[in-house]
C-alpha positions in Angstrom: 22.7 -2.7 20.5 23.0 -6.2 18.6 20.3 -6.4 15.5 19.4 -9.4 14.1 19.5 -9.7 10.8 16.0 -11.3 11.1 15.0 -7.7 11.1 16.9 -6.7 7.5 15.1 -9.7 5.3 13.5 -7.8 2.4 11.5 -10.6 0.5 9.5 -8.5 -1.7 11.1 -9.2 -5.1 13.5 -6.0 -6.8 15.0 -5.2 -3.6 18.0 -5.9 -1.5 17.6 -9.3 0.8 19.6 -9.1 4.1 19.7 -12.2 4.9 23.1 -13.4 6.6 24.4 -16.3 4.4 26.7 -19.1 5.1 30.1 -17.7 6.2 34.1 -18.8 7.0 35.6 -19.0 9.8 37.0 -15.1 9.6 33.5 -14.2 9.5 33.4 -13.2 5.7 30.1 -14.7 3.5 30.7 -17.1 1.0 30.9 -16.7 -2.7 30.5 -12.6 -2.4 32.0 -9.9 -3.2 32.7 -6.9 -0.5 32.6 -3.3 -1.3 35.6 -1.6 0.0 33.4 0.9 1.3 29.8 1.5 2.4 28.0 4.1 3.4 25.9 4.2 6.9 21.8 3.6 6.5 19.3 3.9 8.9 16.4 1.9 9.1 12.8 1.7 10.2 10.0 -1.0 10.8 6.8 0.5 10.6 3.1 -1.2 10.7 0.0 0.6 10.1 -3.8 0.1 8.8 -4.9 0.4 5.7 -9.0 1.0 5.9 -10.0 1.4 2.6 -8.8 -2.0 1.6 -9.9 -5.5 1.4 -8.2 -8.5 2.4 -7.6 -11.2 -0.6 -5.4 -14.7 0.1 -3.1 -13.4 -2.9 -1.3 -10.4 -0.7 -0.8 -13.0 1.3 1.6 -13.8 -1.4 4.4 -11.9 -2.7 4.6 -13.4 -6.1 0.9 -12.0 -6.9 -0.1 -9.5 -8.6 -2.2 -7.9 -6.5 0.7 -8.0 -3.9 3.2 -6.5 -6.2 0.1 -3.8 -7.4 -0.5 -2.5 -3.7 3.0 -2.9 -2.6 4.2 -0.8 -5.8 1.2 2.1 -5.1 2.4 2.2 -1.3 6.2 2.8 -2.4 5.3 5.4 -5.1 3.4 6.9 -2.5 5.8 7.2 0.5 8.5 7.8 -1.7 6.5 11.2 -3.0 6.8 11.9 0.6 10.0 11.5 1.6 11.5 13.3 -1.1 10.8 16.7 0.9 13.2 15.7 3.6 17.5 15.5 2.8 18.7 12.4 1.8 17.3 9.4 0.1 15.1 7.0 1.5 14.2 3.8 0.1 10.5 1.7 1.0 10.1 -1.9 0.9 6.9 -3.5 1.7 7.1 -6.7 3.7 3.5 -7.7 4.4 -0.3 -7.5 4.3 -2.0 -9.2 7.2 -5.8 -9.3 7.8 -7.3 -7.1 10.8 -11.0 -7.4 11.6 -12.6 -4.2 12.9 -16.6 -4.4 13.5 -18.0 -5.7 10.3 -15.3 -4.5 8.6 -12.2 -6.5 7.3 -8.9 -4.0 7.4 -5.6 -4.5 6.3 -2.0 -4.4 8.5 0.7 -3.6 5.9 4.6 -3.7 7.6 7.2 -2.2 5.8 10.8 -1.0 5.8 12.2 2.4 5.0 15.7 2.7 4.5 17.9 6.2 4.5 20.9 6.8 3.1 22.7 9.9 3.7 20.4 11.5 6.5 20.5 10.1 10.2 18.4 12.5 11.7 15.7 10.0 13.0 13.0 12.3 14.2 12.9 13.9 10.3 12.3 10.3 9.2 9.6 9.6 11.5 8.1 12.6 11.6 7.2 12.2 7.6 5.1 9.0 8.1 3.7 9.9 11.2 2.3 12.9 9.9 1.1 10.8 6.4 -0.6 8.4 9.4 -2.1 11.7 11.0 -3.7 12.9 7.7 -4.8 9.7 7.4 -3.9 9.0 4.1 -0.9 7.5 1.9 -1.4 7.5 -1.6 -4.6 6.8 -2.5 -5.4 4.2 0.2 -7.0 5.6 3.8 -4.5 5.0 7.1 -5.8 4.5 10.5 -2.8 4.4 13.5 -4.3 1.8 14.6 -1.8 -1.2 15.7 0.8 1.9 14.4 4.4 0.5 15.3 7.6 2.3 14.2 10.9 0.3 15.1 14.7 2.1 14.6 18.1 0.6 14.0 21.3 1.8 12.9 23.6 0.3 10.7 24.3 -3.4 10.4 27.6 -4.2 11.9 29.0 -6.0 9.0 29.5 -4.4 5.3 26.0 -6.1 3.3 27.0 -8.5 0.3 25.7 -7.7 -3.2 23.6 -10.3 -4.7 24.8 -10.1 -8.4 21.3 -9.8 -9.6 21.9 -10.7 -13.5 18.9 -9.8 -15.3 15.6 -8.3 -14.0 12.0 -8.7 -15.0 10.4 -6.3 -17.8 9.3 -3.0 -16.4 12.4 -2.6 -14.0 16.1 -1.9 -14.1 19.4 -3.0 -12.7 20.4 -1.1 -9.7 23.8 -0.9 -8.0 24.4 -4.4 -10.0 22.2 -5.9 -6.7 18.7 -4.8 -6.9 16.0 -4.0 -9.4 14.2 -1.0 -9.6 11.1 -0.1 -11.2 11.7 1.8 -14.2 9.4 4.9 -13.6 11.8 5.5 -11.2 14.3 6.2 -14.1 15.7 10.2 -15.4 13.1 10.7 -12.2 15.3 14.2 -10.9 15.6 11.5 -7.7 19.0 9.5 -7.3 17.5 5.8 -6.4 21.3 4.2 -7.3 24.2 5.0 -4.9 26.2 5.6 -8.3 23.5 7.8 -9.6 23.0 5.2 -12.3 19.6 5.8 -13.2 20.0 9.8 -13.6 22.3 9.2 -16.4 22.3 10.4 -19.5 18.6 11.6 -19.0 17.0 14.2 -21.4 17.3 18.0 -19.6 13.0 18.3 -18.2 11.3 20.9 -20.2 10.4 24.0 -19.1 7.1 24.4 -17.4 4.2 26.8 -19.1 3.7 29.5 -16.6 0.1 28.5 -15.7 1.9 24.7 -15.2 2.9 23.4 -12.3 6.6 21.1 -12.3 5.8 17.5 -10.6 9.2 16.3 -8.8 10.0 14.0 -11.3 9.5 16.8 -13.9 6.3 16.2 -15.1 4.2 19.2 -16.3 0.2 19.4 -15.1 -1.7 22.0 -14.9 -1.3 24.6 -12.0 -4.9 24.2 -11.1 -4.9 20.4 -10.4 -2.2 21.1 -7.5 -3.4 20.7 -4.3 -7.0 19.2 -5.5 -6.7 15.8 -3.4 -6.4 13.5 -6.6 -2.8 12.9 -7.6 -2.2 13.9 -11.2 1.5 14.1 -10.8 3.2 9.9 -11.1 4.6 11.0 -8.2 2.2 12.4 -5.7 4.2 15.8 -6.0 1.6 17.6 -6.3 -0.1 16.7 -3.0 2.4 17.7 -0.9 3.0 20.5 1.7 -1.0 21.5 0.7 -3.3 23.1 3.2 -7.0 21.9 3.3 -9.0 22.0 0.6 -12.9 22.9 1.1 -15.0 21.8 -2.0 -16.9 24.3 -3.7 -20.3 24.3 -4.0 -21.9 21.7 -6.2 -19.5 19.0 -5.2 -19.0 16.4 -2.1 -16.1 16.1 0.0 -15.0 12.5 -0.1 -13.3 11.3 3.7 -9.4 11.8 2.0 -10.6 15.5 1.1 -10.6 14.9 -2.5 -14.0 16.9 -4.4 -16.4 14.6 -6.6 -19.9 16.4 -8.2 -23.0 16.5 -6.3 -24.9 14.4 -8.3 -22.4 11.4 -7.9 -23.6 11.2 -4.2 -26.3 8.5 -3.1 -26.3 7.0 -6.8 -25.5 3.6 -5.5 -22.5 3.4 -6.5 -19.0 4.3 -4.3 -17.6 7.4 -6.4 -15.1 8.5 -4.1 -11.8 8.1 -5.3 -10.4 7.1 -1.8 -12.9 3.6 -1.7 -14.3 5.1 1.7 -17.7 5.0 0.2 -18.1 8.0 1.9 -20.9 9.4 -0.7 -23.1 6.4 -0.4 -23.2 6.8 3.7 -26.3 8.0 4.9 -28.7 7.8 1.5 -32.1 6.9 2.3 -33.0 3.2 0.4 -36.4 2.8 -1.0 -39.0 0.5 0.6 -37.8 -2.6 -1.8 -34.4 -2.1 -0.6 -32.4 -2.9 2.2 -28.8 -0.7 3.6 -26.2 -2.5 4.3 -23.8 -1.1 7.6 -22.1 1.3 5.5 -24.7 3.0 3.8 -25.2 0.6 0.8 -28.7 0.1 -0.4 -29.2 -3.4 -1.9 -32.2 -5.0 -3.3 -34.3 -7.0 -0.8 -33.5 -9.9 -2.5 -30.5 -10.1 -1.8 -30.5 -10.5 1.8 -29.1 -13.3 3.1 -29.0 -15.3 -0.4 -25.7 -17.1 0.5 -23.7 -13.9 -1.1 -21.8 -11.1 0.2 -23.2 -8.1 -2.0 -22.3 -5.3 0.9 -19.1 -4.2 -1.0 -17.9 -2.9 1.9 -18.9 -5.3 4.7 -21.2 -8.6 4.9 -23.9 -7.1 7.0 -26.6 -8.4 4.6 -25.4 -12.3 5.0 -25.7 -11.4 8.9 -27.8 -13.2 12.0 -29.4 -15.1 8.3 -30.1 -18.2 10.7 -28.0 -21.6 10.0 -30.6 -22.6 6.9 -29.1 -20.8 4.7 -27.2 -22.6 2.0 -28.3 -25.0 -0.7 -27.1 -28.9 -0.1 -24.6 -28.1 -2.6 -22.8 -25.7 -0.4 -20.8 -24.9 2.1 -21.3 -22.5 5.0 -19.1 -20.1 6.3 -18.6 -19.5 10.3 -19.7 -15.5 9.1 -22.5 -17.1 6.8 -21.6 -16.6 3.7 -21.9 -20.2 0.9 -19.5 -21.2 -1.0 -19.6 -24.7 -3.2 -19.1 -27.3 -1.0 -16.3 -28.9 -3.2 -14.0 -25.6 -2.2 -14.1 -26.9 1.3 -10.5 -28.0 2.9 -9.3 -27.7 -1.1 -6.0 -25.8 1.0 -7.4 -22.5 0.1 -9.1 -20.0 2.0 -12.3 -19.4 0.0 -14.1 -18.2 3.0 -13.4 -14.5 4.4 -13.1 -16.2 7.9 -10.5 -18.8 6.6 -13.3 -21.5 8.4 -13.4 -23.5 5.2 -9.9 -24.8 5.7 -10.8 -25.7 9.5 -11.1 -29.1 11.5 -9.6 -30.6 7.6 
């Protein structure tokens, strides 16, 4: 099978880029150096939902930090998970794209994961297909909806280092190529094909008996294992758990996680998950009005040219076209925003229809 090397560009910043630079005649790239020898990876392109997140122009952008905040949560998260099976796998996040589902605004995120050391495909798949099953990574909520999962073998050439020289604060050099983040230093888990980062490292205390050892040899205590929060930096201590039922005097949030009683239908989204699964179904005084997820708002804010529905923008709805002040702008989902943001080559609206017919 030929791959193009379209399908190896990493562009997310700190990891490897594969794409194929200028080269001579005898087929070696310009101005790089080759390792003698490199071992085989596998790799996957997998796209999933995110439900429990909201679309913003900057993870659109790779530079932001809200791209690099998500990206960073996803990678800590799948990298928990991967650490059950041989081998080491590595996750780079490529993209966030917009998905509109109902009322409800979702997130595609596309990513890569890399192995090294284990070729066995269906063990690789099998991890984040059963994270998409569960229906959660991380923190964030996972629907298979548009699920994709894409294989290749090994690139047919050896793949030139970059000579990264210096790397931003909060990450180390890697392989003298890449950056990694630095948590993921003296972590028990080789991240470096020279082992680089396990160096040197302090020998992990010794557990209390009534503490439970995260895998990156963190201590917590044995009763927050298996209580759908992740106390461990590494999700450790979520793994390989049966289900959890909450005892009485709690809720159970839509991830499984536990939150008091008293926390449910106080107007606010408790559960740690986003799902707002505590505020569904409350009943809303007479002075108020519920939004399509179970919010309650104040009357007065329906349709006042603001989206206050955190998790949808049911009360700016059917509002009628009079709607927004001369001063303002309409959106196509009728929402206002000032009228000087209007084709200012930004999308201000949710629907992007600002920056339409400019």
């Amino acid at each position: 099978m030929k791959i193009s090397y379209e399908d190896f560009i990493f562009s997310y910043e700190g990891k490897r880029a594969f794409r194929q630079p200028p080269s001579r005649p005898d087929g070696r790239v310009v101005g790089v150096t080759y390792p003698k020898c490199i071992r085989k990876q596998v790799y996957f392109k997998i796209g999933f939902t995110i439900t429990n997140l909201q679309y913003t122009p900057e993870l659109a952008q790779k530079t932001s930090p809200e791209f690099r905040r998500v990206a960073e949560e996803l990678i800590l998260a799948l990298e928990a998970l991967y650490r059950a099976i041989h081998g080491q796998q590595a996750v780079t996040v490529i993209s966030f794209r917009p998905l509109t589902h109902s009322s409800r605004e979702h997130v595609l995120v596309t990513l890569y994961v890399g192995s090294l050391g284990n070729y066995d495909r269906s063990s690789i798949e099998r991890v984040i297909k059963e994270a998409i099953i569960n229906g959660n990574v991380g923190r964030y909520t996972v629907s298979d909806k548009n699920f994709s999962i894409r294989g290749f073998g090994a690139p047919s050439q050896p793949l030139p280092t970059s000579g990264i020289a210096t790397c931003p604060p909060g990450q180390f050099q890697c392989d003298g190529s890449r950056c990694v983040d630095e948590r993921r230093r003296c972590d028990s888990r080789p991240d470096c094909a020279d082992r680089s980062d396990e160096a040197d490292c302090e020998k992990p205390k010794a557990c209390q008996p009534d503490e439970f050892r995260c895998g990156d040899g963190q201590c917590i205590k044995e009763f927050l294992k298996c209580d759908r929060r992740y106390d461990c930096q590494d999700g450790s201590d979520e793994l390989s758990c049966a289900g959890v039922v909450c005892p009485p005097g709690t809720f159970r949030c839509d991830n499984g996680s536990c939150i008091d009683l008293f926390l449910r239908c106080d107007g606010r989204g408790d559960c740690p998950d986003r799902s707002g699964a505590d505020e569904r179904g409350c009943p809303c005084s007479p002075s108020q009005w519920q939004c399509d997820f179970g919010q309650c708002l104040d009357r007065s804010k329906l349709c006042d040219g603001t989206v206050d529905c955190p998790d949808d923008n049911s009360d700016e709805r059917d509002c009628g076209i009079p709607g927004c002040t001369p001063d303002k702008f309409r959106c196509s989902d009728g929402t206002c925003i000032p009228a000087e943001n209007k084709c200012n080559g930004r999308r201000e609206c949710r629907d992007g229809s600002d920056e339409r017919n400019c």
